[in-house]
C-alpha positions in Angstrom: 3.9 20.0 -11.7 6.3 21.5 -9.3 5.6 25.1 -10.4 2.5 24.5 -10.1 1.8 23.4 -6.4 4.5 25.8 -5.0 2.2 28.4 -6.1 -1.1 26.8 -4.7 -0.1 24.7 -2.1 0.7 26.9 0.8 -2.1 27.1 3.5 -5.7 26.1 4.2 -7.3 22.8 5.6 -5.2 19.8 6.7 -6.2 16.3 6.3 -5.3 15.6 9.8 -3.7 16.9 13.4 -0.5 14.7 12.1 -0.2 16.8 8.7 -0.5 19.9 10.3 2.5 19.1 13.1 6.2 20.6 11.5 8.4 18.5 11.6 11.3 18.5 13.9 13.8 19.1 11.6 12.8 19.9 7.6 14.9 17.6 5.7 17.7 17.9 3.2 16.8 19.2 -0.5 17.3 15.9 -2.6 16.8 15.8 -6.2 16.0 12.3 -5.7 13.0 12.8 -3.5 10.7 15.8 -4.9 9.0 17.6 -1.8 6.2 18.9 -4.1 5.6 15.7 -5.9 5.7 13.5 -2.3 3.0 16.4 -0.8 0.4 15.1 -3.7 1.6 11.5 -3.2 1.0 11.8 0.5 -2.5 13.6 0.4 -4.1 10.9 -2.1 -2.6 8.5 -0.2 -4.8 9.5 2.6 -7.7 10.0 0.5 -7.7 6.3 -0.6 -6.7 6.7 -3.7 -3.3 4.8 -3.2 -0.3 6.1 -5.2 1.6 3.5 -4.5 4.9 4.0 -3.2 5.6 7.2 -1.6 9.2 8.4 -3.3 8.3 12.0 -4.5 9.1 10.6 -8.2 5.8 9.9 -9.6 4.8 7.3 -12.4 2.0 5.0 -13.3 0.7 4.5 -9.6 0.6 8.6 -9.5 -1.5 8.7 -12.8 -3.9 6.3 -11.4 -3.9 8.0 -8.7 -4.8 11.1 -9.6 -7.3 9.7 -12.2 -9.5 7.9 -9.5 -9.4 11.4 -7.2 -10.6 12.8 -10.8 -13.1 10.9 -11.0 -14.4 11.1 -7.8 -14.5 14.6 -7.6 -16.2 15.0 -10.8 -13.0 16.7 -12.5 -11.3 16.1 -16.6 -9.8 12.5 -15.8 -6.4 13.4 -17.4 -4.0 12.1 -14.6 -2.3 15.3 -14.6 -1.9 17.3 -11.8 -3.7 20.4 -14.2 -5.2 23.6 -13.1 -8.7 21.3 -11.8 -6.6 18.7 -9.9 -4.6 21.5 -8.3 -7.7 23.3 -7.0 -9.1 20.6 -5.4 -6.1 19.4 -4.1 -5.5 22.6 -2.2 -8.5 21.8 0.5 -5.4 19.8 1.5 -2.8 22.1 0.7 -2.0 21.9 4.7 -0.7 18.0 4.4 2.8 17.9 4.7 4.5 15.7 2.7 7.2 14.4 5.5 7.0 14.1 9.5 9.9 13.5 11.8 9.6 11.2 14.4 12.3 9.6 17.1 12.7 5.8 16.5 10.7 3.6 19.1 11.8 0.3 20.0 8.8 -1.6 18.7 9.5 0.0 15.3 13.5 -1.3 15.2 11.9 -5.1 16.8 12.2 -7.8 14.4 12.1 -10.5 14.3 14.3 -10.2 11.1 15.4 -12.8 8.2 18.3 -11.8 6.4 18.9 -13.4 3.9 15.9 -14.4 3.0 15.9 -17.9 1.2 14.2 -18.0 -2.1 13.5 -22.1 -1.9 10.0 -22.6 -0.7 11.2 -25.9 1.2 14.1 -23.9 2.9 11.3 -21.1 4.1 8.8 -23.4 5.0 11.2 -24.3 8.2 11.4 -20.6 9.6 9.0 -19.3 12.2 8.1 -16.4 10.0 9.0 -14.5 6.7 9.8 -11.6 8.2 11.3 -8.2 7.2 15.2 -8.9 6.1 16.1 -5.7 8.4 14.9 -2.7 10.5 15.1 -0.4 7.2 12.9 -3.0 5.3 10.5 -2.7 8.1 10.2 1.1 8.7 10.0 1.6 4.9 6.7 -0.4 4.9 5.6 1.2 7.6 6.0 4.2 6.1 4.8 3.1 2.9 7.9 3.9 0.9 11.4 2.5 0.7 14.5 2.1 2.0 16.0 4.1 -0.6 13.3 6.9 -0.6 14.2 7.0 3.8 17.7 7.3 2.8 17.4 10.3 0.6 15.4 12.2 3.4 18.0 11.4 5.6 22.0 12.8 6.5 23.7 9.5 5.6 25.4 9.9 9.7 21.6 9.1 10.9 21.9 5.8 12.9 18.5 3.7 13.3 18.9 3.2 17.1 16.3 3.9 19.4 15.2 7.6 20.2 17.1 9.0 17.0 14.8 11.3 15.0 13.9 10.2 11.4 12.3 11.9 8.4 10.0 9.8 6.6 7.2 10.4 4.0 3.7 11.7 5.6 1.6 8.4 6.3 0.3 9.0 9.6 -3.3 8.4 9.7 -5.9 10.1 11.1 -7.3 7.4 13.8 -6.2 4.4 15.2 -9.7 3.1 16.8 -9.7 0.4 14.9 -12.9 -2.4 15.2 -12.5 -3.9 17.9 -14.1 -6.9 16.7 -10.8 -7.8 14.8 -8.0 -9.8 16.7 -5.4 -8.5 18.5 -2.4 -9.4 15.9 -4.4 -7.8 13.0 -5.1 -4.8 15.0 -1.3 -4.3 15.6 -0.6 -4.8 11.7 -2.8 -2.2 10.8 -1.3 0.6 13.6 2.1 -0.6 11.9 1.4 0.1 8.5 -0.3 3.3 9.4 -3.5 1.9 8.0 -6.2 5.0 8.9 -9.3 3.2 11.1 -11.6 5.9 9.4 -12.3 4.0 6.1 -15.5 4.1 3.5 -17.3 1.0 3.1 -17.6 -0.7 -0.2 -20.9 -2.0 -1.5 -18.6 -3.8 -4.5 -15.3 -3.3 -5.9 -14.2 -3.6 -9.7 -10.7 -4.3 -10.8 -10.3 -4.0 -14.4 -7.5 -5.3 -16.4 -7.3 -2.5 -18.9 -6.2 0.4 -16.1 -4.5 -1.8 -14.2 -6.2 -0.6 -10.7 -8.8 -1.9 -8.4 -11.8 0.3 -7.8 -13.8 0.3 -4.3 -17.1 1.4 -5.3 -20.5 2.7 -3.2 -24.1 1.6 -3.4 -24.8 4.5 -6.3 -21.8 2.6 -7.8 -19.7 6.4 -7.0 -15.7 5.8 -6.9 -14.5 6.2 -3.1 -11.3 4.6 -3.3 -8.5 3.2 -5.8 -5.6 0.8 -5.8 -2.9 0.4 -8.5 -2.6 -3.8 -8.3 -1.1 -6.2 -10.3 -3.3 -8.8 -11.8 -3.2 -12.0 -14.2 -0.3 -12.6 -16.9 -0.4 -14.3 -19.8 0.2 -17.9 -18.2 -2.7 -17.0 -15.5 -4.9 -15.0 -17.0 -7.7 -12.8 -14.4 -10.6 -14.9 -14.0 -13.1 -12.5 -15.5 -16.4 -12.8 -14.0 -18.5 -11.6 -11.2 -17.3 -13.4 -7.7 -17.5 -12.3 -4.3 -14.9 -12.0 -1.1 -15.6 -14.8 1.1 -13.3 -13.4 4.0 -10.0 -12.4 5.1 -6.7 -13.9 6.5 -4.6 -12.2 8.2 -1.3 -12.5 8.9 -2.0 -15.9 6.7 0.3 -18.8 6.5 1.0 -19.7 2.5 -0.2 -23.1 0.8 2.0 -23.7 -1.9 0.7 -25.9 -4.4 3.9 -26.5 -7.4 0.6 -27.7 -9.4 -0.5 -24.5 -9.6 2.2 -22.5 -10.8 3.4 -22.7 -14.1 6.9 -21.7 -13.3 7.5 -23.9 -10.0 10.4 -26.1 -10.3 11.0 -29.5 -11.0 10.3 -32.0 -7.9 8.8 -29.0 -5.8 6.7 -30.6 -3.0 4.2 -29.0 -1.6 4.6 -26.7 1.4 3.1 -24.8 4.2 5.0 -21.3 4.6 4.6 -19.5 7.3 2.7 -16.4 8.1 5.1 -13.2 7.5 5.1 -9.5 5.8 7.3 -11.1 2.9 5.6 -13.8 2.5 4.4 -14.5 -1.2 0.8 -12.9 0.1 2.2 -10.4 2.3 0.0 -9.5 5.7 -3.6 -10.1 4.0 -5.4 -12.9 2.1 -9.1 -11.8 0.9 -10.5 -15.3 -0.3 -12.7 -15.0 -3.4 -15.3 -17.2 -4.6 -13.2 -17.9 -7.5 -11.0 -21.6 -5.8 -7.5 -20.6 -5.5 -7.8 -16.7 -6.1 -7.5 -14.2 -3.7 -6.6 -10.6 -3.5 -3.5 -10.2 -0.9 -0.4 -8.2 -0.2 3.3 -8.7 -1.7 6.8 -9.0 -0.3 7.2 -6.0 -3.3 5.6 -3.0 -3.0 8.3 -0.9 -5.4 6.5 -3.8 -8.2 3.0 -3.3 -8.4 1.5 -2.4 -11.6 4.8 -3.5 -12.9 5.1 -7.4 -12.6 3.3 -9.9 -13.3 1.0 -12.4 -10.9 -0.6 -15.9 -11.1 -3.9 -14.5 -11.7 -4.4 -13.4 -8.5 -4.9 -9.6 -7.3 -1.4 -7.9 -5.6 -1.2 -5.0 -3.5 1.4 -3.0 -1.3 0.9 -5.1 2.3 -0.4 -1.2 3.4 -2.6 -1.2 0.2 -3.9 -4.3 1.3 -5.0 -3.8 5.2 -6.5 -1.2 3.9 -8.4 -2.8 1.9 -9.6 -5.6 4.3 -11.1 -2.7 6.3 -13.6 -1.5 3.7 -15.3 -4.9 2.6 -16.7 -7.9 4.2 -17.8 -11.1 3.5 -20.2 -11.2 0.5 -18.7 -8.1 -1.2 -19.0 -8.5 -4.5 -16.1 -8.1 -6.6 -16.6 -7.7 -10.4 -13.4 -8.6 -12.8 -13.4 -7.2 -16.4 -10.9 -6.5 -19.2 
C-alpha cells in the first residue's frame, strides 16, 4: 500500500482549509506510525466512513473502511487500497495525514480520574467518569491514542500549555453546529472534532456479518460507515426492524446487575454518572428495542474486537457523529 500512494498521493484537491495547512513542524519517521497508511486513515475518516482508530497501522476497521468508500463510489469492494481505491482516493490526495497544533488550556482541563475504579458502586460516588489524564483526553480528541501521539512525538515534548503537538489529521471542516442542540453537546462535538457538515440518514443498517453499521439515504445509497461492536453470544443483537427514539448526551448510566450476565454477586443497582469513560461513553441513541441503545465506549482501541451486551458500541467520536445524521424515528434495521 505504501508504494502505492507515494506514487499517487502527491497534489490535487484537499478535503478541507485544515488539510491543506503544513504543519509546523513534520514529525519524526516512526516505523510505528505509517505516514502513508495514516493519510488514507485520515481522509475516510472525513469522508464518514470511520476507520476507527487513527494509528497509521491499519486492520479490520481500515478494511471496512475502505469497503463502505467502495461501495459508495461504485468501485470492486475488495478492502484493498488497489489501483480503483487509489484513484479515487487521490481527489483527496491534498489531506495531510498529521497537523501540529500548540496545546490550549481547555484541551489539558480535566476534570481527570485516575485511577479509575472498576466497582460500579465505587463510581457511582464521583461527579463524573472522566478521562484518567490529559493524554487520555487529547488522544480522543484526536481520534487516536495515547500511544499513536507518542510515536509522532520527541519523547522531551511536555503537554503544558502553548507546546506544539503532532497529532493525526481530524480537524473537521466546520464547526456551525445546530444550534438547536444544548450548549454541553455542542462543546462535545467541537472536542472530538466531530465535522458539523454531515449527511442525513433516511435509515441505517448494522449487520452482524460485517461487523459495521451502515447509514443509508432515501434510494437506500451508502453515505456513511462505522466499524461497531455488537451482540455476543450471551446477548445476542436483537434482530429486527426498530427505530431511534432519541439521543442522550453526555448520559448518566442505569446499571441494572439483572441485565448483565456477568455482573457480580450482590451488585445493587446504580446510577453512574455522566462521563467520556463511562460504560456508554458521550452518546446514548435509545432504540425502540427496551434496554438497547447504540452509544459510545470508554475503548475506542476495541471496537470490532470485543464483545457487547447486545447493544451497538462505537468510538465516543464515532458516536457524536452519528447523533448528528439521524433523528427521532430513524429507522434502524438489524440483520445477521
Amino acid at each position: 500500500m505504501k508504494a502505492i500512494l507515494a506514487a499517487v498521493l502527491v497534489s490535487g484537491a484537499a478535503i478541507s482549509a485544515a488539510a491543506q495547512t503544513p504543519p509546523a513542524q513534520a514529525p519524526a519517521p516512526n516505523p510505528a506510525v505509517d505516514l502513508d497508511i495514516l493519510r488514507v486513515q485520515v481522509i475516510l475518516d472525513h469522508l464518514g466512513f470511520g476507520p476507527g482508530v487513527l494509528d497509521g497501522r491499519g486492520g479490520i476497521a481500515l478494511v471496512n473502511a475502505l469497503k463502505g468508500f467502495q461501495e459508495s463510489r461504485g468501485l470492486p469492494v475488495t478492502g484493498k487500497t488497489d489501483a480503483a481505491t487509489v484513484q479515487a482516493l487521490s481527489a483527496y490526495r491534498n489531506a495531510r495525514p498529521t497537523v501540529t497544533l500548540p496545546l490550549s488550556r481547555a484541551a489539558l482541563t480535566g476534570p481527570f480520574i485516575d485511577p479509575l475504579p472498576k466497582d460500579y458502586a465505587v463510581q457511582a460516588k464521583l461527579p463524573t467518569i472522566g478521562y484518567r489524564s490529559p493524554m487520555e483526553k487529547l488522544a480522543e480528541m484526536f481520534h487516536t491514542t495515547p500511544a499513536v501521539i507518542m510515536a509522532l512525538n520527541s519523547p522531551q515534548t511536555m503537554l503544558t500549555v502553548g507546546t506544539k503537538v503532532v497529532f493525526p489529521n481530524a480537524l473537521p471542516s466546520s464547526r456551525q453546529y445546530d444550534p438547536k442542540l444544548t450548549d454541553e453537546w455542542r462543546a462535545t462535538l467541537n472536542m472530538l472534532n466531530v465535522d458539523a457538515n454531515q449527511p442525513q440518514a433516511d435509515h441505517i443498517v448494522v449487520d452482524k456479518s460485517d461487523g459495521v453499521l451502515r447509514v443509508m439515504d432515501k434510494d437506500d445509497k451508502l453515505i456513511a460507515q462505522f466499524t461497531a461492536t455488537m451482540g455476543s453470544e450471551h446477548d445476542p443483537l436483537p434482530l429486527g426492524n426498530w427505530t431511534i427514539k432519541g439521543a442522550d448526551y453526555n448520559p448518566k448510566f442505569h446499571y441494572n446487575p439483572a441485565l448483565f450476565w456477568d455482573a457480580k454477586k450482590g451488585d445493587d443497582k446504580e446510577l453512574l454518572p455522566p462521563g467520556p469513560n463511562g460504560p456508554v461513553g458521550v452518546v446514548w441513541l435509545d432504540l425502540s428495542k427496551d434496554h438497547y441503545g447504540i452509544h459510545g465506549t470508554p475503548n475506542p482501541e476495541t471496537i470490532g474486537r470485543a464483545e457487547s451486551h447486545g447493544c451497538i458500541r462505537l468510538t465516543n467520536w464515532d458516536g457524536a457523529r452519528l447523533s448528528v445524521m439521524v433523528k427521532p424515528g430513524t429507522k434502524a434495521v438489524f440483520r445477521a
